[in-house]
C-alpha positions in Angstrom: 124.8 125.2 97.2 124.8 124.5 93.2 127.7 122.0 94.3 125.3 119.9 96.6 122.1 120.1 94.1 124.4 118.4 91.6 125.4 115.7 93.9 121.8 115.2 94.8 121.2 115.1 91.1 123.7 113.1 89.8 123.4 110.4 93.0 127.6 110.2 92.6 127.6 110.6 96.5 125.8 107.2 96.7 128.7 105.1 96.3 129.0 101.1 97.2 131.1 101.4 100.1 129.4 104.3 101.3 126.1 102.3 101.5 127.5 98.8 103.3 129.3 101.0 105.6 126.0 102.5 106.6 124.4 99.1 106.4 127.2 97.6 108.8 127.0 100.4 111.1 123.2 100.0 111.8 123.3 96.5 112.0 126.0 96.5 114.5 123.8 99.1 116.1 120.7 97.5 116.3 123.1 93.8 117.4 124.4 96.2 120.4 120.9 97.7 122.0 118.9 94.2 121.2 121.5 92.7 123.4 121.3 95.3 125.9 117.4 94.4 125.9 117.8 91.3 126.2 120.6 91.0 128.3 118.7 93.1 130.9 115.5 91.4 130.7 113.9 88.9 132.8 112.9 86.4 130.3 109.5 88.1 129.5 109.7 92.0 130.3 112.7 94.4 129.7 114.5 96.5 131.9 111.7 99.1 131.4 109.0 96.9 132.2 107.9 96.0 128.6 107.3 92.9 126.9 110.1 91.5 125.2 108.7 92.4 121.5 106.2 94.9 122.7 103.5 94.7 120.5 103.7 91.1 120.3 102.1 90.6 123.8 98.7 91.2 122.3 99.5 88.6 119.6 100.3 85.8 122.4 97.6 87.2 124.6 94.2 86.7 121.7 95.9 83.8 121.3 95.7 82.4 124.7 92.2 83.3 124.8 91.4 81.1 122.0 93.2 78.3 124.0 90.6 78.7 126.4 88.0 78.6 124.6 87.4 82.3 124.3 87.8 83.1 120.8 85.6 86.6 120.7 87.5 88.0 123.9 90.6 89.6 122.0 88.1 92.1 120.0 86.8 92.9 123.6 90.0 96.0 124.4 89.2 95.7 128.4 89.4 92.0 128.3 92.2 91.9 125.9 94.3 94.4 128.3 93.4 92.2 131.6 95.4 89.2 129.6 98.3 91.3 128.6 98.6 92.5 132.4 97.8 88.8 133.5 100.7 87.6 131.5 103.1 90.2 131.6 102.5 92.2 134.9 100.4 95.0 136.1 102.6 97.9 134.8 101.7 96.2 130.9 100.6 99.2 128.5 98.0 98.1 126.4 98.5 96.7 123.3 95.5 96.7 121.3 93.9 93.8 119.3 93.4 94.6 116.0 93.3 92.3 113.5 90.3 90.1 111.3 90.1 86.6 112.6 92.0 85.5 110.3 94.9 86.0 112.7 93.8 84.2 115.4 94.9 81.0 114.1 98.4 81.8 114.0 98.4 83.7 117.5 96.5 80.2 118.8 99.8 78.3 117.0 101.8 80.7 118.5 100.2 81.2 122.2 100.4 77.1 122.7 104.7 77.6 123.5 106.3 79.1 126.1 106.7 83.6 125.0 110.2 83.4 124.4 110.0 80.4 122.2 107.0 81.7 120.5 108.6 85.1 120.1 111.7 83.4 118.7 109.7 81.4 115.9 107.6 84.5 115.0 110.5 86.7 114.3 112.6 83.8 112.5 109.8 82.4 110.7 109.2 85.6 109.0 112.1 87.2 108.7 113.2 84.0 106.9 110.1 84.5 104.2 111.4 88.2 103.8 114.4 87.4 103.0 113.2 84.9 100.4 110.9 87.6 98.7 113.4 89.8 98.7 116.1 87.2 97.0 113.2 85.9 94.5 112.6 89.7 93.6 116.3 90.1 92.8 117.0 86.6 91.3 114.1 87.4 88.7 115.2 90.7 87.9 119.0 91.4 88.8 122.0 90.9 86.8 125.6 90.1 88.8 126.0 93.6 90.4 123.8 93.5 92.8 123.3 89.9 93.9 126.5 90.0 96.0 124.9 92.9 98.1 121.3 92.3 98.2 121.1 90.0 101.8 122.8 92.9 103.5 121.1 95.5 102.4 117.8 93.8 103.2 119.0 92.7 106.8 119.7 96.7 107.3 116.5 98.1 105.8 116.1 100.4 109.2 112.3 98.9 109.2 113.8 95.7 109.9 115.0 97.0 113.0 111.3 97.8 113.6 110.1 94.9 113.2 112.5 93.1 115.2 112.1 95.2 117.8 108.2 95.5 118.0 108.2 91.5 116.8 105.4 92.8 114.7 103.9 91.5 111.2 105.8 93.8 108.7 108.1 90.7 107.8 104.9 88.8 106.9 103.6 91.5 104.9 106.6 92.3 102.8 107.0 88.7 101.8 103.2 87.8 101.0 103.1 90.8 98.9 106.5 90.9 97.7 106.4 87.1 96.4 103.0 87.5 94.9 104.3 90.3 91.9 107.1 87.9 91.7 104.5 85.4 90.7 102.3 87.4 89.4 102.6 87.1 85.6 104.1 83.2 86.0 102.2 81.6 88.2 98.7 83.8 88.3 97.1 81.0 90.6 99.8 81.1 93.5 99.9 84.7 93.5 96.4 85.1 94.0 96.4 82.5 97.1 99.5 84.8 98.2 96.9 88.3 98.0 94.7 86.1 99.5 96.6 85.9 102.5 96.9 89.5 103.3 93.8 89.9 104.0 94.9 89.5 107.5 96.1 93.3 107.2 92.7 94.5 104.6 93.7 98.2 105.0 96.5 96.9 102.2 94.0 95.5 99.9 92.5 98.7 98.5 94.4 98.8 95.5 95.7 95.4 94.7 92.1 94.3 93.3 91.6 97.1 91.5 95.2 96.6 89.2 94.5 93.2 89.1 91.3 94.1 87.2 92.6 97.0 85.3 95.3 94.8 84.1 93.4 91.9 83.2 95.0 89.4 85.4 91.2 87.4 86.3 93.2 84.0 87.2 94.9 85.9 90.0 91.6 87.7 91.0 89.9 84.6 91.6 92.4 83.0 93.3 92.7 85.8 95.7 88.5 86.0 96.3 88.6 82.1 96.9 91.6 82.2 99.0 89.7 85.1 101.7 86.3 82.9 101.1 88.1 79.4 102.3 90.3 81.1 104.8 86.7 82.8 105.9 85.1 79.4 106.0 87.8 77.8 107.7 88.0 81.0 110.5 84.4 80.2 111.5 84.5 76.6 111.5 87.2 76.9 113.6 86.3 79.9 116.2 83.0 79.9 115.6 80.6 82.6 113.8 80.4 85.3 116.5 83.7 86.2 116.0 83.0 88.1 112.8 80.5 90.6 114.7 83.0 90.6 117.4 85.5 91.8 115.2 83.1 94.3 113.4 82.1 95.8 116.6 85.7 96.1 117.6 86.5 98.2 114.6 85.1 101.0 116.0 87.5 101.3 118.6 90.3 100.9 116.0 88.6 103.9 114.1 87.5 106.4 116.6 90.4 105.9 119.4 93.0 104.8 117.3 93.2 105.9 114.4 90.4 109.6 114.6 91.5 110.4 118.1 95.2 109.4 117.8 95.4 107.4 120.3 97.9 105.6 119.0 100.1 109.2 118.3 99.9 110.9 115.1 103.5 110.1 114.7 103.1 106.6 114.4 100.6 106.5 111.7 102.3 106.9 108.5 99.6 108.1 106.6 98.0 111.3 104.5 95.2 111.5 106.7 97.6 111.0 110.2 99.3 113.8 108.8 96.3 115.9 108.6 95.1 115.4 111.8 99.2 116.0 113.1 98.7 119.4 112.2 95.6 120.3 113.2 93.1 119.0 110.8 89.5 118.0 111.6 88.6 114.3 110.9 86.5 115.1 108.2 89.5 116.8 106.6 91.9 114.2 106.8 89.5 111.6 105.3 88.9 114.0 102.7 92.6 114.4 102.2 93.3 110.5 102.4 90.3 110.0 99.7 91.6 112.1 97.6 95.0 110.9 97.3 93.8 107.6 97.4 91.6 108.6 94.7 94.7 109.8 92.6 96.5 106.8 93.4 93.9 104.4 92.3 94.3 106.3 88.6 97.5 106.6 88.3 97.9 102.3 88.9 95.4 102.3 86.3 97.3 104.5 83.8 100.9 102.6 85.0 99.4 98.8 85.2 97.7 99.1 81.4 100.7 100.5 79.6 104.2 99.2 78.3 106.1 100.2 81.5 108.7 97.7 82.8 107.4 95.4 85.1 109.5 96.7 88.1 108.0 99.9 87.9 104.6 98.5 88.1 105.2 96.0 91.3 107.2 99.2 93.1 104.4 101.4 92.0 101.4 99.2 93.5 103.9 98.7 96.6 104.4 102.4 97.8 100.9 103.2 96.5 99.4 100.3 99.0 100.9 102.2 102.0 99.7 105.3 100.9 96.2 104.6 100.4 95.1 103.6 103.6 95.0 105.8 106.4 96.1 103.1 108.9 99.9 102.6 108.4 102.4 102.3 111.1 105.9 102.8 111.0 106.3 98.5 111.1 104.5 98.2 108.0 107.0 100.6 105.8 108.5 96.7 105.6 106.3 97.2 102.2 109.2 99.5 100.9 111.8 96.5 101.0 109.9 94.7 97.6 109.7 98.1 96.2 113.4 99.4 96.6 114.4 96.1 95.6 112.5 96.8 92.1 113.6 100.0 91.8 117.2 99.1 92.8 117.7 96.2 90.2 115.7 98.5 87.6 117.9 101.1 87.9 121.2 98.8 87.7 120.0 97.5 84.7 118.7 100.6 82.9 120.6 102.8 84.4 119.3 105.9 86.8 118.0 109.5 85.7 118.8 112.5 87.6 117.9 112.3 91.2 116.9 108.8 91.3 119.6 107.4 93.1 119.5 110.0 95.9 115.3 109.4 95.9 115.6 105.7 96.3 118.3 106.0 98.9 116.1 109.0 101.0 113.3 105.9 100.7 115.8 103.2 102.0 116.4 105.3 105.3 113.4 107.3 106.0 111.6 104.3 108.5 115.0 104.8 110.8 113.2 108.9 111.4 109.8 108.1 110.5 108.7 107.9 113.7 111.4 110.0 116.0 111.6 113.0 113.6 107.2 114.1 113.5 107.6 113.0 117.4 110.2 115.7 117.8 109.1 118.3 115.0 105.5 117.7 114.1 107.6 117.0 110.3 106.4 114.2 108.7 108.9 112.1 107.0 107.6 109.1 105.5 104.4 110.4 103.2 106.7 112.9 101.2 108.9 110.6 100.8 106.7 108.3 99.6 105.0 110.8 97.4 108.3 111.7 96.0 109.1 108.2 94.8 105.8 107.8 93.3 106.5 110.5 90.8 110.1 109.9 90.7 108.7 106.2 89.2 105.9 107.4 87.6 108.5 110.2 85.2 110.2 106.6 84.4 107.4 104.9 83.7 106.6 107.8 81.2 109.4 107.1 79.3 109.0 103.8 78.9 105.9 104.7 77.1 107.2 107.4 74.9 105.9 110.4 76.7 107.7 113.3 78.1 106.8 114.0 82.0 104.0 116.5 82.6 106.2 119.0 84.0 108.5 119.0 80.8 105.3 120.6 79.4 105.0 123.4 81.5 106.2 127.3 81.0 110.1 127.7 80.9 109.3 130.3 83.3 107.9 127.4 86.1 110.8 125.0 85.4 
C-alpha cells in the first residue's frame, strides 16, 4: 500500500508511452463504435432508433421552426418534441430546447441543409475551433516537450468522444472560452467579444465577470457587455421581441423538470447541487450547497486573479471553477477541462510538478470517460471531486507562487 501512495505521489507511473498508448486505444475505440453507428444507421436514426447525434435533433429542429417563420415555438417543449418526432420518427425521445436566443441563429444556419450535412459541419466546424484553442493555449505557453503530443492528446480527451457522440456544443464552449484567456491580457478587446459569445450557455458566465473586475481587466468587460447587447439587438431584430419572454417562460421548465426534478438523471448533471439531490437531498439543500461553493469559489478567483500567480494557474483556475459554479452542467460540457489541463499540463512541464500533481491532472484528464456511467451504476459521483481536488491541487501552487505555505502546512502535526 505505502508502495502505491508513493507512485500516486510521485506521478512516476505517468509515463509518455503510457499516456499515447491510452490515447490511441480510445481513439481507436471511439473510430470502431462511431462506425458501427454509423454503419448501421439509416442516414438519420441509428440502429436503436436515435438520431444520429442525439441531442442535436433539437438543435436542427428550433431551427427549422425559425425557417418557418416560427421563431418562439422551440421554447414551447410540446411543440418542440412534435418537430423532433416529425423529423426523426415517432419513437424520437425528447430532446429539450434549452438555450437563449442567441442560438437560434446558428440552428436557423444549420436547419437550412440536409441533417447529415448539417450534422457534419457542426461537429467539424467546432471541433476545428477546439483544436485551435487548444494549440494557441500550448503555442503561448509550451516549450518543445509537449508540442509534439498536444493534437493527440486533445483528439483523446474522453469528453471529445462526448461531444462527438451527442454532436453537442462542448467543442464551441472550450474554444470561446479557451481562446479568450489566450487573449486575455494581449488583446483585451477580442477576448471580451469572445466572453461575449458564451453567453449562449449563461450558466458559465457566473464567474468570468466577476475576475474580470477583480483583476482590473475593464477593456475586456466592456467588450463582453457590448458584445451580449449587439448580439441581443441583433437576436430581436432578427426573430422578433417575443422570443425573449418565450425563452423566459421556458426556463421554468429547464429549472423545475430538468434540472429540480431530475428529469434529465442526476447522473448527467455534473454539478454540487446534482449531487445533492443524487443522494437524497431536498432542493432547498442542494441550492444551498451549490451557493455555497459557488460562494467559495467566487473568493478564492478573487484571492488567485489579484495576486502574482502564473498566469496558467489563473486561466485553469477560472476554467474548472466555471463548471463548478453552476448547477447545470452536463457531462458534454466537461469539454471546459481541455483549456484547463492544457494550462496545467504546459505549467507543470515548465516548472516542474509537486507531489501528486501529475497523478491529479491525469485523474482530471479521464474522469468525463466515467462521469456519467460510474454515478449511473453507483450513485458515486466522479466528476465534482475531481474537480474539487484540482482546484486545491492549483490553488497549493498558486500559494507558492506568492510566497505562502498551503493552509494545511499550518495545521497540528497530529492532523497532517
Amino acid at each position: 500500500m505505502a508502495g502505491f501512495i508513493a507512485l500516486l505521489r510521485s506521478g512516476s507511473w505517468l509515463t509518455r508511452e503510457r499516456a499515447r498508448l491510452v490515447a490511441l486505444a480510445l481513439i481507436a475505440a471511439f473510430a470502431v463504435g462511431a462506425g458501427f453507428l454509423v454503419g448501421t444507421s439509416d442516414g438519420l436514426n441509428d440502429r436503436f432508433g436515435r438520431p444520429l447525434g442525439t441531442d442535436f435533433s433539437n438543435v436542427y429542429a428550433a431551427g427549422s421552426y425559425v425557417l418557418d417563420g416560427e421563431p418562439t415555438a422551440p421554447f414551447d417543449p410540446p411543440k418542440q418534441f412534435a418537430r423532433e418526432q416529425a423529423i426523426f420518427g415517432q419513437a424520437t425521445q425528447f430532446y429539450g430546447w434549452h438555450y437563449p436566443p442567441y442560438f437560434l441563429g446558428p440552428a436557423t444556419a444549420l436547419a437550412a441543409m440536409p441533417y447529415w450535412l448539417a450534422l457534419l459541419v457542426w461537429q467539424g466546424v467546432t471541433l476545428v475551433l477546439y483544436l485551435l484553442a487548444i494549440r494557441a493555449i500550448v503555442a503561448s505557453t509550451a516549450g518543445r516537450k509537449i508540442k509534439s503530443d498536444w493534437l493527440l492528446f486533445a483528439l483523446a480527451f474522453p469528453a471529445v468522444f462526448i461531444n462527438l457522440g451527442q454532436a453537442h456544443n462542448g467543442f464551441l464552449t472550450a474554444a470561446l472560452v479557451g481562446a479568450a484567456l489566450v487573449q486575455l491580457d494581449r488583446r483585451p478587446i477580442l477576448a471580451g467579444v469572445l466572453i461575449g459569445l458564451l453567453a449562449y450557455k449563461p450558466q458559465f458566465g457566473l464567474l468570468i465577470p466577476l475576475v474580470l473586475i477583480a483583476s482590473g481587466r475593464w477593456r475586456a468587460f466592456a467588450a463582453a457587455a457590448a458584445t451580449v447587447a449587439l448580439m441581443t439587438l441583433a437576436v430581436t431584430l432578427a426573430f422578433g421581441s417575443e422570443v425573449w419572454p418565450a425563452f423566459l417562460a421556458s426556463t421554468k421548465f429547464t429549472r423545475s423538470v430538468v434540472l429540480e426534478q431530475g428529469g434529465t438523471g442526476w447522473f448527467k448533471i455534473q454539478s454540487v447541487f446534482s449531487w445533492v439531490r443524487m443522494w437524497g437531498g431536498s432542493v432547498a439543500v442542494a441550492y444551498a450547497a451549490q451557493i455555497m461553493a459557488t460562494l467559495a469559489l467566487a473568493a478564492a478567483l478573487i484571492w488567485l486573479w489579484r495576486n502574482p500567480a502564473a498566469y496558467p494557474l489563473k486561466a485553469a483556475g477560472l476554467l474548472i471553477a466555471s463548471l463548478l459554479a453552476t448547477p447545470y452542467s452536463l457531462d458534454y460540457d466537461l469539454m471546459v477541462l481541455a483549456p484547463a489541463i492544457a494550462y496545467l499540463c504546459v505549467d507543470g512541464i515548465a516548472r516542474g510538478c509537486a507531489p501528486y500533481e501529475k497523478t491529479v491532472l491525469a485523474g482530471l484528464w479521464i474522469v468525463p470517460l466515467v462521469a456519467r456511467s460510474i454515478p449511473q451504476a453507483t450513485l458515486i459521483p466522479l466528476a465534482v471531486p475531481m474537480m474539487v481536488l484540482a482546484t486545491t491541487i492549483l490553488l497549493r501552487r498558486a500559494m507558492t507562487d506568492c510566497g505562502m505555505p498551503p493552509l494545511w502546512h499550518l495545521a497540528p502535526r497530529s492532523l497532517k
